[in-house]
C-alpha positions in Angstrom: -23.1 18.1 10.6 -20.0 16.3 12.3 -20.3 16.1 16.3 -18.2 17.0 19.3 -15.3 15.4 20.9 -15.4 15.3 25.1 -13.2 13.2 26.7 -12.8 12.8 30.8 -10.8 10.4 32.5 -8.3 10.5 36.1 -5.3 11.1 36.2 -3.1 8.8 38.5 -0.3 10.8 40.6 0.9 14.1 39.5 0.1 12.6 36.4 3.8 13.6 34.7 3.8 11.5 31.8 0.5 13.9 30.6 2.1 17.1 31.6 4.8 16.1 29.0 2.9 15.5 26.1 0.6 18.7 26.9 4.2 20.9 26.9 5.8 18.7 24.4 8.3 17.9 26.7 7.6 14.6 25.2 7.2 14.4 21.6 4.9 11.7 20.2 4.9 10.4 16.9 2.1 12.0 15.1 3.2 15.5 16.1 4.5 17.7 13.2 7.2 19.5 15.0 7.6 22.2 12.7 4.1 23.0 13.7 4.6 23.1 17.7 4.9 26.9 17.8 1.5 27.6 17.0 0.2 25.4 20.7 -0.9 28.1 22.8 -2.1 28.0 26.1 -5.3 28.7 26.9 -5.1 29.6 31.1 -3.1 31.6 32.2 -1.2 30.2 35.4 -0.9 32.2 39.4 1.8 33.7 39.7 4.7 31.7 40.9 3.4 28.7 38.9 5.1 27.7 35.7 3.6 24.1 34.7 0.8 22.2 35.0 1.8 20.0 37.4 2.9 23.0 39.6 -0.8 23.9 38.4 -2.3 20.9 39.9 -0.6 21.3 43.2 -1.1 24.7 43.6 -5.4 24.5 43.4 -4.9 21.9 46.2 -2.9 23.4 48.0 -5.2 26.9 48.0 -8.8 24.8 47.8 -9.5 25.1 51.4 -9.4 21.2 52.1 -9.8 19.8 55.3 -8.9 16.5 54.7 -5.6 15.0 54.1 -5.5 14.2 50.1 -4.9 10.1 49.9 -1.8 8.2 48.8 -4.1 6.9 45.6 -6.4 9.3 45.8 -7.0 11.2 42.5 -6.0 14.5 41.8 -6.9 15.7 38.9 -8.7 15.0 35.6 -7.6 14.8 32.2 -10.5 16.2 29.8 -9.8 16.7 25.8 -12.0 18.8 23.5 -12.2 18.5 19.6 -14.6 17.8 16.9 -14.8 15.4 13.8 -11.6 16.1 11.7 -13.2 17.4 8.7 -15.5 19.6 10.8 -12.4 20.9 12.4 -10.2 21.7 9.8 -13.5 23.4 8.1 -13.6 25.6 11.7 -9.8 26.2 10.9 -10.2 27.5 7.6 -13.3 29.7 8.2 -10.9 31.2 11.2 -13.3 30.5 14.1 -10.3 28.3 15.8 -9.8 31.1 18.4 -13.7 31.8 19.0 -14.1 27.7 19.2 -11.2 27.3 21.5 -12.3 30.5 23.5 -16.0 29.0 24.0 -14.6 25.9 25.2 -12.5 26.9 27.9 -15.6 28.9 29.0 -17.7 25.7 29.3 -15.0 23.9 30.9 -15.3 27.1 33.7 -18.6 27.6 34.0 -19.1 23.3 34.1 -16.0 22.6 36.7 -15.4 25.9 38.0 -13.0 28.4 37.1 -10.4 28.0 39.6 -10.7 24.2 39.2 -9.8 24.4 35.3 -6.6 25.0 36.1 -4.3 24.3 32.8 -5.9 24.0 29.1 -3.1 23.9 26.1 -4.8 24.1 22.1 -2.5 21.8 20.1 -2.6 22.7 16.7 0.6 20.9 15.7 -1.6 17.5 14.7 -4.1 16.4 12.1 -7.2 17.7 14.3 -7.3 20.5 16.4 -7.5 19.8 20.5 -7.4 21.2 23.3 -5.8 19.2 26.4 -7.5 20.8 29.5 -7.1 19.5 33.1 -9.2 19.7 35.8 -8.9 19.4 39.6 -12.0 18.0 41.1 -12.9 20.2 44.0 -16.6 19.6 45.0 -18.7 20.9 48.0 -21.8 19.4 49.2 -22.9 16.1 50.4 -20.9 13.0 48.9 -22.9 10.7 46.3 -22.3 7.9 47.9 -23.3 9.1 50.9 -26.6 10.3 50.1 -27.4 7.3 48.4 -26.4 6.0 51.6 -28.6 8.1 53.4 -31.4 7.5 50.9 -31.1 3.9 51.2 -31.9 4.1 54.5 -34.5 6.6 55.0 -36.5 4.2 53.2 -35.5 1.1 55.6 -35.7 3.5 58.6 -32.4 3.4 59.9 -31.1 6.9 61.3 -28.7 8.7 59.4 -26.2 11.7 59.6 -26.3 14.7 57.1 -22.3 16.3 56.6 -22.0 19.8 55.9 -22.8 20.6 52.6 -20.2 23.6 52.0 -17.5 21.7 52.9 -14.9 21.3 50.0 -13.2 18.0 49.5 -12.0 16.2 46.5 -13.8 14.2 44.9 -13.6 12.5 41.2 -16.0 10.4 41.8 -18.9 12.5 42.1 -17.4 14.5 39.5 -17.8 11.9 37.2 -21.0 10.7 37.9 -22.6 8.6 35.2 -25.4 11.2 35.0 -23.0 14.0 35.2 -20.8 12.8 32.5 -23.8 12.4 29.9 -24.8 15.9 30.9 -21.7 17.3 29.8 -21.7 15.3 26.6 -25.3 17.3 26.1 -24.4 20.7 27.6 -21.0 20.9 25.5 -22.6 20.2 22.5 -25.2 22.5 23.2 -22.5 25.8 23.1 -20.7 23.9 20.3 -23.6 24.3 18.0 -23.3 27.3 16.3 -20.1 25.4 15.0 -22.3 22.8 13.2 -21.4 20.0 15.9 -24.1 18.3 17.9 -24.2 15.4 20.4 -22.7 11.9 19.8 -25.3 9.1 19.7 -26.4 8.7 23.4 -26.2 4.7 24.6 -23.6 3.9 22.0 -20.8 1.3 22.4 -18.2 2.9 20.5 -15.3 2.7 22.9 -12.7 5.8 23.9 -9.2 4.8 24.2 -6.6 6.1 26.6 -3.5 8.6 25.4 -1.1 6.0 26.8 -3.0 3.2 24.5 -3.6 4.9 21.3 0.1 6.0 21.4 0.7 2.1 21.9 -0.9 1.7 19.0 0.7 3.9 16.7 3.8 2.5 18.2 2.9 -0.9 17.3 1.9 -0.2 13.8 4.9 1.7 13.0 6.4 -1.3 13.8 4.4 -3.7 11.6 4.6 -0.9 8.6 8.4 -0.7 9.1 8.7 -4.4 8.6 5.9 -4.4 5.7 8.4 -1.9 4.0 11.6 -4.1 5.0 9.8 -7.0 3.8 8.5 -5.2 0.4 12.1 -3.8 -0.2 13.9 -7.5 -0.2 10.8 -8.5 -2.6 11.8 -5.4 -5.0 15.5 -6.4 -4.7 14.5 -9.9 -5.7 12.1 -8.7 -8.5 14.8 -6.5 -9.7 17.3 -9.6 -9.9 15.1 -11.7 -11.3 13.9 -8.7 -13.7 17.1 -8.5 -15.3 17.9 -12.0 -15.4 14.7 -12.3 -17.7 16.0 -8.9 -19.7 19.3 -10.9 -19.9 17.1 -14.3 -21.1 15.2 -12.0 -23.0 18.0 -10.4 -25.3 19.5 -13.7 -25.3 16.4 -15.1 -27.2 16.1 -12.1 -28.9 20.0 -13.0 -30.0 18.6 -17.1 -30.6 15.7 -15.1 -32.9 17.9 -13.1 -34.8 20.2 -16.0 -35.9 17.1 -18.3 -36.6 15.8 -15.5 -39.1 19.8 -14.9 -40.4 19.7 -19.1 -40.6 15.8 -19.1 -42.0 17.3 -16.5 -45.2 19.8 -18.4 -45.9 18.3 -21.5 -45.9 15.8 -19.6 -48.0 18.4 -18.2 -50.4 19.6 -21.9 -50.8 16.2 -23.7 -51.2 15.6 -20.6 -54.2 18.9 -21.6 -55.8 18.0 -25.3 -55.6 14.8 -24.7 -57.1 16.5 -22.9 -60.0 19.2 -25.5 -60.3 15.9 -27.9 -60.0 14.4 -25.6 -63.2 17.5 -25.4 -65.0 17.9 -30.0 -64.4 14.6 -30.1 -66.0 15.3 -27.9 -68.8 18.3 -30.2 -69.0 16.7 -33.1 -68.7 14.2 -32.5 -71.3 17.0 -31.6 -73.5 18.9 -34.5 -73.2 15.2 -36.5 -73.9 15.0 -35.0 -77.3 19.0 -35.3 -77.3 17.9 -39.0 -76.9 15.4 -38.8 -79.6 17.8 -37.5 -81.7 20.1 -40.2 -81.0 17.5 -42.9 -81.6 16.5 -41.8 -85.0 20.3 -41.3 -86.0 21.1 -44.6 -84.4 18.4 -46.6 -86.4 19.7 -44.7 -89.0 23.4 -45.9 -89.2 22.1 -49.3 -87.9 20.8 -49.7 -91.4 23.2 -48.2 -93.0 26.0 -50.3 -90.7 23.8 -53.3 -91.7 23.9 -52.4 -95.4 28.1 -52.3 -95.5 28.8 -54.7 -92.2 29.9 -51.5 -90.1 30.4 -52.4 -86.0 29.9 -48.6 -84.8 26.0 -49.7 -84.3 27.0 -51.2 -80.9 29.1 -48.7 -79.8 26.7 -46.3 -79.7 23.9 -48.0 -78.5 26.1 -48.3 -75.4 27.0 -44.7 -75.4 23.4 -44.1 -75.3 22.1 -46.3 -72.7 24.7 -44.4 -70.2 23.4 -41.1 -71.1 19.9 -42.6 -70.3 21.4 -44.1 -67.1 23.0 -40.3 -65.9 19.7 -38.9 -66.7 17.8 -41.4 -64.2 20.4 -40.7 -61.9 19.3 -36.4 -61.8 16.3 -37.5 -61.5 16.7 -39.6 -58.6 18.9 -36.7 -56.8 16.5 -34.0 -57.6 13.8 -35.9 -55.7 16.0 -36.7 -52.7 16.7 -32.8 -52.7 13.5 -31.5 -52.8 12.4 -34.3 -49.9 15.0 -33.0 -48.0 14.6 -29.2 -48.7 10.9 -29.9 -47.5 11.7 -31.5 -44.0 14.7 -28.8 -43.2 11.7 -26.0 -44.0 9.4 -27.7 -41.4 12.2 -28.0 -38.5 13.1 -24.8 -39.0 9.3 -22.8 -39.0 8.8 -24.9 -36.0 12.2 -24.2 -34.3 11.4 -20.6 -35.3 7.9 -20.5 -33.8 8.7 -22.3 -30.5 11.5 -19.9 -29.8 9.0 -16.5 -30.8 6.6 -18.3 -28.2 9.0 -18.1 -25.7 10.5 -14.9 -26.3 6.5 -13.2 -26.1 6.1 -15.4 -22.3 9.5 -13.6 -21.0 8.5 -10.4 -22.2 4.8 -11.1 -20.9 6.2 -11.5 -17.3 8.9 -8.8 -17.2 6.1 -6.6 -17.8 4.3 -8.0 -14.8 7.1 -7.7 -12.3 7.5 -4.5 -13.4 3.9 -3.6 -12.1 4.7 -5.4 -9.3 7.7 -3.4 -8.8 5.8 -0.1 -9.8 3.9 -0.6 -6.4 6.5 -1.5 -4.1 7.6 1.6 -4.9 4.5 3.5 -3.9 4.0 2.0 -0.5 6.7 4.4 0.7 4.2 4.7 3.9 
């Protein structure tokens, strides 16, 4: 069950700057002026009278008043009628707007008098439903602060004088007596109820603020939003800059990547032909040792037969020999350097290859997080 929305407070002057936000002679912020055609005004004016502040002037002017009206002296009061917004818009769409609005403006008679409810405007072209009503605050009896007066000093003795009490004046004032301004918080919600809206919580310090300063308000934080969305559209220009200078870093690694694993084959393809030219060495090599073998046995051989008929091709070959031995110590040497050095170039290169994937996954890993980033600039289109 939501509760009822009753707002009274004075108006200074002719109060202008409220008659042209009633009429939408002055459009605030939160109006949606595609909307404004459905306001509808709720009193109908005298005739002659086309305004609200021709309104005001016009109940003073035919009030009866025997006193002239003061320079500060208010003139009318500014009263504003709604409901909790969800309640409202569930009164909107069960179509008891007109019956709601219709029951208001009969409290607002029957509490202030008819002929002193003199404008009262529904404005259904905002969130919540309202009605603006104003009231001028004719009165006729005794003045509160002049039977408290009085009171005051029947009890100390002191002789007092009673005014007429049929006498009308105006008088906010005693309009808006403390008591009187909790009654109407009670009696409103009273013929609001069969709209499933009671009575705010009496003696709380939730505070009403004026038209003038809510619209302040607004003001202000349209302001503040329209420099949070300045401010967030440089950040998405930068991120967007920086964005593609990490795309560019990024296909440039990706570039670094794909000639490490172009260099990384090759070197492959060359450390597989080594190792067959090492295979195809040893094979060698072994052949040469049984070459050598060979050569010893046929070398002792014609030793003894060179030593049987004086014949100096012995030493000759022995010589021969010892520099096929010294070749094959040579390949043997080389093919050690070569597989030393195949094994360091394989380690450089897996650990040039891994250091460069590492970086390539940490400037993917943050594009993707300044494209979140960007993601929500983009929603806070407020």
């Amino acid at each position: 069950m939501g509760y009822v929305v009753l707002h009274i407070e004075k108006a200074a002057g002719t109060d202008a700057a409220m008659s042209g936000h009633v009429e939408r002679r002055i459009t605030p912020a939160n109006v949606i002026t595609t909307l404004t055609y459905l306001n509808e005004e709720l009193v109908e004016f005298p005739k002659g009278v086309t305004n609200r502040t021709e309104a005001i002037q016009h109940r003073l002017d035919n009030a009866g008043l025997e006193r002239k009206i003061g320079k500060n002296q208010v003139r009318a009061l500014r009263v504003m009628l709604s409901g909790s917004p969800e309640d409202m818009k569930r009164i909107r769409q069960a179509g008891q707007l007109d019956a709601w609005a219709k029951d208001s403006c009969g409290w607002l008679q029957k509490t202030f008098g008819k002929e002193n409810v003199v404008s009262a405007v529904l404005h259904l072209d905002e969130k919540t439903p309202h009605i603006h009503a104003t009231v001028v605050p004719i009165t006729r009896g005794e003045r509160r602060k002049a039977k408290l007066e009085r009171e005051k000093n029947a009890q100390s003795g002191k002789r007092t004088y009673r005014t007429k009490k049929d006498r009308p004046r105006l008088c906010a004032d005693d309009v808006m007596a403390r008591d009187k301004l909790k009654a109407y918080q009670t009696t409103y919600a009273e013929a609001m109820a069969k709209y499933g809206l009671q009575r705010g919580v009496e003696g709380s310090e939730a505070k009403h603020i004026s038209t003038q300063q809510y619209y302040r308000e607004v003001f202000v934080r349209k302001n503040e939003m329209a420099e949070q969305i300045e401010a967030m559209i440089g950040q998405k220009e930068t991120l967007t800059v920086d964005i593609a200078a990490l795309q560019a870093q990024q296909r440039a690694a990706q570039t670094d990547c794909n000639i490490i694993d172009e260099q990384r084959r090759k070197k492959k393809e060359e450390l597989e032909k080594a190792e067959t030219e090492l295979a195809q060495t040893r094979r060698e090599i072994k052949t040469d040792k049984l070459k050598g073998v060979a050569v010893d046995a046929t070398t002792k051989a014609v030793e003894r037969i060179g030593a049987l008929f004086h014949d100096p091709k012995p030493a000759r070959y022995e010589k021969q020999i010892a520099d096929l031995q010294g070749v094959i110590a040579d390949k043997d040497k080389c093919i050690g350097q070569l597989q030393q050095e195949i094994k360091t170039m394989q380690a450089g290169h897996d650990k040039e290859v891994a250091n460069l994937k590492q970086e390539a996954q940490q400037v993917t890993n943050y594009i993707k997080k300044c494209g979140k980033r960007v993601n929500i600039s983009e929603d806070c289109s407020c």
